[in-house]
C-alpha positions as CSV (number, residue, x, y, z in Angstrom):
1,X,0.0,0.0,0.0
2,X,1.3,3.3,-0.7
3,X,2.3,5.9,1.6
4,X,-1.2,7.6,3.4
5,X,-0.9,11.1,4.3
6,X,-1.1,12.1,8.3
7,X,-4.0,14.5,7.2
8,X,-7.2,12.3,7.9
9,X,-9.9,11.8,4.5
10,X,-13.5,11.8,4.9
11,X,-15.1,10.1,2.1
12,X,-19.0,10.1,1.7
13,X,-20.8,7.1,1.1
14,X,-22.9,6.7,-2.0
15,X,-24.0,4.5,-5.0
16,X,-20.9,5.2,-6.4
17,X,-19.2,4.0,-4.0
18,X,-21.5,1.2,-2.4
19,X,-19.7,-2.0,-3.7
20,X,-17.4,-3.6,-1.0
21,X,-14.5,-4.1,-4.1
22,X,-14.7,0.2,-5.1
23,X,-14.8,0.2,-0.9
24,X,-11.7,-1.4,-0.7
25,X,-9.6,0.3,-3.3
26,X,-10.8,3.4,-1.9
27,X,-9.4,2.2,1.5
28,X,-6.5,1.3,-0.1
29,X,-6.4,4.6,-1.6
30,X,-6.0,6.1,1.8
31,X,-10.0,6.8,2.8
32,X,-9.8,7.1,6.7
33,X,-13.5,7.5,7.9
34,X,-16.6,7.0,5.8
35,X,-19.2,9.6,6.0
36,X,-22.9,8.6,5.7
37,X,-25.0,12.0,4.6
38,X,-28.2,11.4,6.0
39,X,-30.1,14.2,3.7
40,X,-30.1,11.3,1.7
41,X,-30.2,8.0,4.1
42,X,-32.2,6.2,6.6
43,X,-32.3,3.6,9.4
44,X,-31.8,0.5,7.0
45,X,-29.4,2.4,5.0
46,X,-27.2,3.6,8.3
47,X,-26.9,-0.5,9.4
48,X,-25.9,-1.3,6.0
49,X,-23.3,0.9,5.0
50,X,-22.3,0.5,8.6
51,X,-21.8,-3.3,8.5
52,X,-20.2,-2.4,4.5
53,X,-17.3,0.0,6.1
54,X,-17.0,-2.5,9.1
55,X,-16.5,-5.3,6.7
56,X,-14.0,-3.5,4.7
57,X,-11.4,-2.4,7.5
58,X,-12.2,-2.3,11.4
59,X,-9.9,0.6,11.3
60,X,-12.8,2.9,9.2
61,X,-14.4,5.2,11.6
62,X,-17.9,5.3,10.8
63,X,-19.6,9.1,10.7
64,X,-22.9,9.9,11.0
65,X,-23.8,13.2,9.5
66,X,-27.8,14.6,10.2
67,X,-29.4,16.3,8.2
68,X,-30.6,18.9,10.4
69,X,-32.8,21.6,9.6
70,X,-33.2,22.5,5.5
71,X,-36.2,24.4,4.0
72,X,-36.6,23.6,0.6
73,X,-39.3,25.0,-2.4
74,X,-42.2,22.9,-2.8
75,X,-45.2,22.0,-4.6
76,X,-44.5,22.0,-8.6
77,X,-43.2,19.0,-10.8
78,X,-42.0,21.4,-13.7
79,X,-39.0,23.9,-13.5
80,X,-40.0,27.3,-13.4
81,X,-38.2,29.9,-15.3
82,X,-37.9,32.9,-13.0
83,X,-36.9,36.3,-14.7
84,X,-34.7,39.7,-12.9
85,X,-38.1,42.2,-12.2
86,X,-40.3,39.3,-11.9
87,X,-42.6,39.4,-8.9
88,X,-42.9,36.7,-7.2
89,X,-44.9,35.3,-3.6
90,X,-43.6,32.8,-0.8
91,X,-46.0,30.7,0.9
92,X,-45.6,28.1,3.6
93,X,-46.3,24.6,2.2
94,X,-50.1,23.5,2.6
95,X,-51.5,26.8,1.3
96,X,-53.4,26.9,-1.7
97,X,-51.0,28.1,-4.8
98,X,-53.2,30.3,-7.0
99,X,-51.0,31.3,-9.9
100,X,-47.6,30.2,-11.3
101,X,-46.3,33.1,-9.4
102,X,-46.5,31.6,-6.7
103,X,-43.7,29.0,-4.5
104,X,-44.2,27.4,-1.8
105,X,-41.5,26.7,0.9
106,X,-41.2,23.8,3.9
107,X,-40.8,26.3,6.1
108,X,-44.4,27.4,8.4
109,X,-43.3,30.3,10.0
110,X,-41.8,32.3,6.8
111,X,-44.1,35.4,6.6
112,X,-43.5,35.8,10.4
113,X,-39.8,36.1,10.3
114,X,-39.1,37.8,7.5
115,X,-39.6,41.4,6.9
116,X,-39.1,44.0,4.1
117,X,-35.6,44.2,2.4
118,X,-34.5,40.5,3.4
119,X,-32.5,38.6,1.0
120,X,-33.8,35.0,0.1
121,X,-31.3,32.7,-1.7
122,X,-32.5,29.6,-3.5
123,X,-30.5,26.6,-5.1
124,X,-27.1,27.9,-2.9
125,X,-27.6,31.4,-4.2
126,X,-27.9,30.5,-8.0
127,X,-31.4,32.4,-7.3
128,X,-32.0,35.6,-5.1
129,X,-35.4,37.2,-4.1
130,X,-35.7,40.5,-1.9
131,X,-38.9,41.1,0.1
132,X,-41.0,43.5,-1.0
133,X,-43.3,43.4,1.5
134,X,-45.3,41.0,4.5
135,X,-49.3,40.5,4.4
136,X,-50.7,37.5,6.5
137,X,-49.3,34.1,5.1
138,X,-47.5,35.2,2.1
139,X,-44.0,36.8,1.5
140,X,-43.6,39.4,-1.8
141,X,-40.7,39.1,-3.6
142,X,-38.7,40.7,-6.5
143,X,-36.2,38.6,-8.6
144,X,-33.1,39.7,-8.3
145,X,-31.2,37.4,-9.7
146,X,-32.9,35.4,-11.9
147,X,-32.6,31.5,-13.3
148,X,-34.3,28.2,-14.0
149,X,-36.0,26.9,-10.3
150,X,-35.7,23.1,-10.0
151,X,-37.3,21.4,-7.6
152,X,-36.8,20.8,-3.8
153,X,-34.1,23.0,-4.1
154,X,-33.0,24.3,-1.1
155,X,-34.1,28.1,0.8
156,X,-31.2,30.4,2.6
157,X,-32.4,33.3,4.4
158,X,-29.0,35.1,5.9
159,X,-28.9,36.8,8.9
160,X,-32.7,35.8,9.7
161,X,-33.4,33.7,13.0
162,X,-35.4,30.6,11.6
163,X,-37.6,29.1,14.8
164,X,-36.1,25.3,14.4
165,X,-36.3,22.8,17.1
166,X,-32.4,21.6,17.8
167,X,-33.1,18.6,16.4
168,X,-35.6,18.0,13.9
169,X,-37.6,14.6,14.0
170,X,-35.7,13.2,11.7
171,X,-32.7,13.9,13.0
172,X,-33.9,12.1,16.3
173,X,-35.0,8.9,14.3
174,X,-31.8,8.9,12.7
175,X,-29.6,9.6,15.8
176,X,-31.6,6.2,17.5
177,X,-30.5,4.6,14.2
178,X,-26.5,5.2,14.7
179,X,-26.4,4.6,18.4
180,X,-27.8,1.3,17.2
181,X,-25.7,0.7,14.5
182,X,-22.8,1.8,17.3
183,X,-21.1,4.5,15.2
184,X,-17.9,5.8,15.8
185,X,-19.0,9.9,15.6
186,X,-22.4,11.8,14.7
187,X,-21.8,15.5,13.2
188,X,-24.9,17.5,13.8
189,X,-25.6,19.8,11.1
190,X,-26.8,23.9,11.5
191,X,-25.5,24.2,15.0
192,X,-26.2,27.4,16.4
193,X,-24.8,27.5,19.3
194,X,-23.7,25.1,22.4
195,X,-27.5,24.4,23.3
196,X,-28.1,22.9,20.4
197,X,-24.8,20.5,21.0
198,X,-26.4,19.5,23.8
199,X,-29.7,18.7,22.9
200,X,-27.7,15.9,20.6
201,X,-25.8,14.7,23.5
202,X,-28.9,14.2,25.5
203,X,-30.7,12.5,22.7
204,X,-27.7,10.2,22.1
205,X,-27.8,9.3,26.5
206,X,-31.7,8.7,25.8
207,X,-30.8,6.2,23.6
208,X,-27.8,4.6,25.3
209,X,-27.0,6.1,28.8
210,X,-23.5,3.7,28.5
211,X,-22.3,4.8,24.7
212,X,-20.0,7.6,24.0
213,X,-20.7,9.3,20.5
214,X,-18.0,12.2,19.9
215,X,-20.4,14.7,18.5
216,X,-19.1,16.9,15.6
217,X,-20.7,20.6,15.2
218,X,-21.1,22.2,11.3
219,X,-20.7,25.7,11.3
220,X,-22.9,26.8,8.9
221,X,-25.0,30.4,9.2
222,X,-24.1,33.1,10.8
223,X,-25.0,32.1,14.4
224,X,-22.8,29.3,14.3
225,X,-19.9,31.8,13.5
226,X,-20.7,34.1,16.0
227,X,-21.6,32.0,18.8
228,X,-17.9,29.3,18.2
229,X,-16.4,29.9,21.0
230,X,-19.2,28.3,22.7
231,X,-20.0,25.9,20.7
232,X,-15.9,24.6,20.8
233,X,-16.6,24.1,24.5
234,X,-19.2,21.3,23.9
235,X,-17.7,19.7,21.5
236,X,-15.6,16.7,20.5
237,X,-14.7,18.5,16.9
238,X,-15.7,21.4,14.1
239,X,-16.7,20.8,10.7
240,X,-15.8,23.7,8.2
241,X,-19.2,23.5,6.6
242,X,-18.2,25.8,3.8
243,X,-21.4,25.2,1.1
244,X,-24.3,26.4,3.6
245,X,-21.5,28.9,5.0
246,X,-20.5,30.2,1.6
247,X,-24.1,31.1,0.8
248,X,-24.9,32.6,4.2
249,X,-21.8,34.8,4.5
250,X,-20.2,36.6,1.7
251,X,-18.2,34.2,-0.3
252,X,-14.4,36.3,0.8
253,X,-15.2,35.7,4.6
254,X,-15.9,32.1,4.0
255,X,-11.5,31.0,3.8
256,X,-10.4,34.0,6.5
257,X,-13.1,32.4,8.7
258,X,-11.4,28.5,7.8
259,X,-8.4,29.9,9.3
260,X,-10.1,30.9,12.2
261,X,-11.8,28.0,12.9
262,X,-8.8,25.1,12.8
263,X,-6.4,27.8,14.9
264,X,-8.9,28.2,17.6
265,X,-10.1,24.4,17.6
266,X,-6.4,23.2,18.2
267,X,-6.2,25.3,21.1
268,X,-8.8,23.7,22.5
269,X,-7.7,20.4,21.1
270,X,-10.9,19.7,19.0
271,X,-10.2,18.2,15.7
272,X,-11.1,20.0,12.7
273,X,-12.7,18.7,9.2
274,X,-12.8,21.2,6.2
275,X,-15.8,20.1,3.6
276,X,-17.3,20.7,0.5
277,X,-16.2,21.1,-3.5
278,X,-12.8,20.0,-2.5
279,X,-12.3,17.9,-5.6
280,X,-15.8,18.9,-7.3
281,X,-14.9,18.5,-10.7
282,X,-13.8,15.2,-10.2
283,X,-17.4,14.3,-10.2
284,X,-17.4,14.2,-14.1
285,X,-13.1,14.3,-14.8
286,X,-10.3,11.8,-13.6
287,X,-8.2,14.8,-12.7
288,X,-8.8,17.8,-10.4
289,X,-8.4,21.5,-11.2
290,X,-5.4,23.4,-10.0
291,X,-8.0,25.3,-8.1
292,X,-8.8,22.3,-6.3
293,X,-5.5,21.1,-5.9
294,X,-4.7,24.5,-4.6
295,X,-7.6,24.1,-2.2
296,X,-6.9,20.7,-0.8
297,X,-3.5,21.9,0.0
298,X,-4.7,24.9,1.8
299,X,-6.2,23.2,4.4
300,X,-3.4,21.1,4.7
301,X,-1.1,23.9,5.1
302,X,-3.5,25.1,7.7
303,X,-3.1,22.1,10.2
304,X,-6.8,20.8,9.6
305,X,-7.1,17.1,11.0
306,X,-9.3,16.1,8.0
307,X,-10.7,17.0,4.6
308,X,-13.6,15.9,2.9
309,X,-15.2,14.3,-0.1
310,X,-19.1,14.4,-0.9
311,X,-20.2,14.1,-4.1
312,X,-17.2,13.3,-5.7
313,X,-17.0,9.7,-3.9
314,X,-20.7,9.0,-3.2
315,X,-21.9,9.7,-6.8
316,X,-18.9,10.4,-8.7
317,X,-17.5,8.6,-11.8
318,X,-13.7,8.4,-10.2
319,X,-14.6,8.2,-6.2
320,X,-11.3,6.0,-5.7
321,X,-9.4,8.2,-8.1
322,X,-10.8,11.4,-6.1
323,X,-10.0,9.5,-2.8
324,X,-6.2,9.0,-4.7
325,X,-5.5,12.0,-5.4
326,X,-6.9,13.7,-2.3
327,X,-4.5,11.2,-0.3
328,X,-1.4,12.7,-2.6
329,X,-2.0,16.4,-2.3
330,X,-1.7,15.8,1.3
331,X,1.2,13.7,1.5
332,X,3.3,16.0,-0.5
333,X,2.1,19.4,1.1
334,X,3.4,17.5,4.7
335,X,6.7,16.8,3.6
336,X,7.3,20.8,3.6
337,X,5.3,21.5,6.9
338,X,7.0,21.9,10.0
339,X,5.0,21.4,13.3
340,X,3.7,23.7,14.5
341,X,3.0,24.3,18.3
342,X,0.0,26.2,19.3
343,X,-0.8,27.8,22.7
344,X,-4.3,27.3,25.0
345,X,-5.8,24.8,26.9
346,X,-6.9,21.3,26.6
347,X,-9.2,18.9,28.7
348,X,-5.8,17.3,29.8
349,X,-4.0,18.7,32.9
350,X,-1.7,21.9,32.6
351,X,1.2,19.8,33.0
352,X,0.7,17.5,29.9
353,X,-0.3,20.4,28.0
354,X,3.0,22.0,28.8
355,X,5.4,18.7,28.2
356,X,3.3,18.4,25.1
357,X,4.1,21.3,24.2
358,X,7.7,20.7,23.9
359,X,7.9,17.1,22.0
360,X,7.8,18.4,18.2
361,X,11.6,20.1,19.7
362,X,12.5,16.9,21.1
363,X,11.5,15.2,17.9
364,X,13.7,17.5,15.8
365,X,16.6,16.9,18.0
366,X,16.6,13.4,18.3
367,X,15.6,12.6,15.1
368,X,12.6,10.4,16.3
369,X,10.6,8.4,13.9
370,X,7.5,7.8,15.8
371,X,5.6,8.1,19.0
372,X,3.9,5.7,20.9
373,X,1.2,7.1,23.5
374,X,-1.1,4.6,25.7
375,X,-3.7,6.8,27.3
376,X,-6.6,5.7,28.9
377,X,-8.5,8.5,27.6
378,X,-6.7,9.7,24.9
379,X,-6.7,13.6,26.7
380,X,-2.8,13.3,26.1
381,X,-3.2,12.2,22.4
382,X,-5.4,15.2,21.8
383,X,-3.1,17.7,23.5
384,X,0.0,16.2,21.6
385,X,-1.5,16.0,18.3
386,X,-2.9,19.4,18.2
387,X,0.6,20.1,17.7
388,X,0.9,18.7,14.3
389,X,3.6,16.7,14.3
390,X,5.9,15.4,11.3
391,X,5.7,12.0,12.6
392,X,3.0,9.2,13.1
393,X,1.7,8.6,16.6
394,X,0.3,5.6,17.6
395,X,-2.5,5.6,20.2
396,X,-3.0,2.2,22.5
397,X,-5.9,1.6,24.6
398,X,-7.7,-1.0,25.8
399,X,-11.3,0.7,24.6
400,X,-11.9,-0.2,21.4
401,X,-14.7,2.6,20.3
402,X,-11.5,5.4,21.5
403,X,-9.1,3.6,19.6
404,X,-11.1,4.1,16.0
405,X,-12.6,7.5,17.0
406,X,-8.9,8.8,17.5
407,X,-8.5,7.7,14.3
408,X,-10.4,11.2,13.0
409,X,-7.4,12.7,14.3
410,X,-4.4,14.0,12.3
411,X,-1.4,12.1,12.7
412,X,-3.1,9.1,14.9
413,X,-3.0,5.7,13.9
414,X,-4.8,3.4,16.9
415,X,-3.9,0.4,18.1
416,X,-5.9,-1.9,20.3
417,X,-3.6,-3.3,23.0
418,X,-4.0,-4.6,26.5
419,X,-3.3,-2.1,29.9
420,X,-3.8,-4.3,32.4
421,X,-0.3,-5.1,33.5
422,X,0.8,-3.1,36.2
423,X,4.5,-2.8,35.2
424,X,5.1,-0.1,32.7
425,X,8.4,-1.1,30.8
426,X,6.5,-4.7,30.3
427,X,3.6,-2.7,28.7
428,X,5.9,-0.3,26.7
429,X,7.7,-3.3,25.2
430,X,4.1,-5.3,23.9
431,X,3.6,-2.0,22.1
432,X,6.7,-1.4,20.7
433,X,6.6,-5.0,19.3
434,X,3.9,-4.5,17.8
435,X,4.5,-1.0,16.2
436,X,8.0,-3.1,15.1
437,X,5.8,-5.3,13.6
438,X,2.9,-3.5,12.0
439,X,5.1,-0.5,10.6
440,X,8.5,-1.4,9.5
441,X,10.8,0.5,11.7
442,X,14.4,-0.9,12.1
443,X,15.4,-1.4,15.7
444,X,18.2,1.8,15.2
445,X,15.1,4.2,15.1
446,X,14.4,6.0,17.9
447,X,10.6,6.8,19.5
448,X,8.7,8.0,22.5
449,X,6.9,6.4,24.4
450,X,4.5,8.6,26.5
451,X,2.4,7.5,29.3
452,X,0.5,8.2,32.5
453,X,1.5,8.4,35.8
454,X,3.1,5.2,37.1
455,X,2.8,7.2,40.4
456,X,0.9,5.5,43.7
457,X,-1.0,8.7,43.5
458,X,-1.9,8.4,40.2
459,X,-1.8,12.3,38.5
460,X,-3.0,12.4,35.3
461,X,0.3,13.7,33.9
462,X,2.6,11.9,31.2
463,X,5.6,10.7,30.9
464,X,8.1,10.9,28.1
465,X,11.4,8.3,27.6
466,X,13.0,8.1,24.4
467,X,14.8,4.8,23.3
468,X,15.4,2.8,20.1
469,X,13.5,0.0,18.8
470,X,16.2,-2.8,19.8
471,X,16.8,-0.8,23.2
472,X,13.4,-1.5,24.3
473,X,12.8,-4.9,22.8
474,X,16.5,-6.1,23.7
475,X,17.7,-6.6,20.1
């Protein structure tokens, strides 16, 4: 197998991409976690694209993304041709429509939240309407950007409060389908701010008091931009949501804003997945644009922990090509990064943080080739990788579930491995042997290996010895 970048890649799950052989070479390509979009899924489809990544490697992490909240127009079969000057009326779906001019939308409460001058995008902003004005159930619009309306396209109204439950009934249905189905993270899409975080944590207890789901928030509107710092707080990682974004915020915020995002997350120690059009064109061509390339890279160079395919490997013509190619843009751009330390806190102690904080200068010294961490919790592996080092780590724990869903992280590679011995050079050894074994280092190369406390008082501090291979398995 070729050489898989430490940047993590997200690939969504689609007829393209459903048979277990195209699953495989895209695996082999270097596809770390499989994304199931439920805009487009259900119960029966979560178990069996579940069982389908499962099947193909137990090292996939399996990612549940919810649809969340969308309004959408409704309520014709035929495109309408909609022309700049037109006039035009909005209607909540389940009123009568008495002309042509008239669209309705899934959303009740539209004439109550809108007022006069609002901008409404449709179809990502290929369409806009202003509001003219407000009477009773129906919203008046001007074109002002005019184009062919398909339907169930879907409604944007920047900058307006839309009255949505946290989670949408749906989204409950399909959160009781993934804690079924045991999968490794849900994202939840449209947060707003940290309430709304929670409301999927408690509906993921309802279901299984004893499971624990990392929950991944999309920033995507306005309110989820201005309300992040709160939001990283509840947490387990971001998604870079940048196709809702893009249409909600002016297009030029949308990669100042990226940067933003993966800086503050790392100081917090949250991982960080940038998403949409990434390799778009790939869809329809074998090769990318050097736009795309360009873009790929980008988020590289910014220290994200993952980047993301939709379309291109759930419907695509080339989804392991796309998968390919986003593997090598990565891999190169990391031969030229340096890590890069960042400052803040992290839900380990302020002592880990801080020796942390000084491995990726250790590393350069000693010319280390890899670390391996055994964590019970994996707070250490967090606060080290945040870091982004040049190196692989290898995570070992006993928990199974942590083990894959440390494998969203940049840099991680899990190992499932046995804690229970007591004595810590016999542990450090059963790992090394098996990183020996697994990854082809010669017993001259040096790692770390970084573990808890072996104190009576047991701190939840690390510790950090660097040896050879053949040192530590007496070669």
């Amino acid at each position: 197998m070729h050489k898989r970048s430490l940047t993590k890649k997200i690939c969504t799950i689609g007829p393209a991409s459903w048979d277990p052989t195209v699953l495989s070479k895209m695996y082999e390509a270097g596809m770390d976690v499989g994304r199931i979009n439920m805009s487009f899924a259900d119960a029966d489809e979560v178990r069996r694209v579940s069982k389908l990544l499962r099947d193909t490697s137990p090292d996939i992490v399996v990612l549940v993304d919810l649809m969340g909240h969308k309004v959408r127009v409704t309520g014709f079969d035929e495109d309408k041709l909609l022309i700049d000057g037109q006039r035009v009326k909005l209607v909540p779906a389940g009123q009568p429509i008495k002309d042509e001019d008239t669209i309705a939308v899934t959303y009740k409460r539209i004439a109550k939240d809108v007022s006069k001058g609002v901008k409404i995008l449709i179809d990502d902003g290929n369409l806009q309407l202003t509001v003219e004005k407000v009477s009773k159930n129906t919203v008046h619009c001007i074109v002002t950007e005019g184009g062919v309306l398909k339907r169930r396209k879907t409604v944007n109204i920047p900058g307006v409060h839309l009255h949505f439950p946290s989670l949408t009934p749906k989204d409950k249905e399909d959160i009781k389908a993934a804690v079924a189905n045991k999968a490794d993270v849900i994202a939840a899409s449209f947060v707003r701010d940290a309430h709304d975080v929670r409301m999927v944590k408690r509906e993921i207890a309802k279901n299984d008091p004893d499971i624990k789901i990392p929950v991944v928030a999309k920033i995507e509107d306005m309110f989820g931009v201005q309300n992040y710092s709160e939001i990283l707080e509840e947490v387990d990682g971001i998604m870079v949501a940048r196709g809702d974004l893009g249409v909600e915020l002016p297009a030029e915020e949308i990669p100042i804003l990226q940067k933003r995002f993966i800086k503050e997350a790392r100081e917090r120690g949250r991982w960080v997945i940038v998403a949409t059009q990434m390799l778009e064109s790939m869809r329809e061509h074998s090769r990318p644009t050097r736009a795309e390339v360009s873009d790929v890279a980008n988020a590289v160079m910014d220290y994200a922990d993952a980047v993301m395919l939709s379309a291109e490997s759930s419907m695509g013509k080339f989804p392991v090509k796309a998968v390919e190619t986003l593997n090598k843009i990565a891999y190169r751009v990391e031969q030229d990064l340096p890590a890069d330390v960042v400052g803040g806190r992290t839900d380990a102690t302020q002592v880990t943080d801080i020796l942390m904080s000084h491995v990726p200068c250790d590393i350069a010294t000693l010319d280390i080739k890899g670390i391996v961490m055994i964590s019970k919790t994996g707070s250490s592996v967090s606060s080290l990788a945040r870091h982004r080092l040049n190196i692989p780590i290898w995570h070992v724990s006993k928990d199974q579930r942590l083990v894959i869903q440390k494998n969203m992280v940049r840099g991680i590679r899990g190992i499932l491995g046995s804690m229970t011995s007591v004595d810590h050079n016999t542990i450090a050894r059963k790992v090394v042997q098996k990183v020996y074994k697994v990854y082809g280092l010669s017993k001259d190369d040096k790692v770390a290996v970084i573990t808890g406390s072996t104190l009576a008082t047991r701190f939840r501090n690390a510790i950090v010895e660097v040896a050879t291979v053949g040192e530590i398995l007496g070669m």
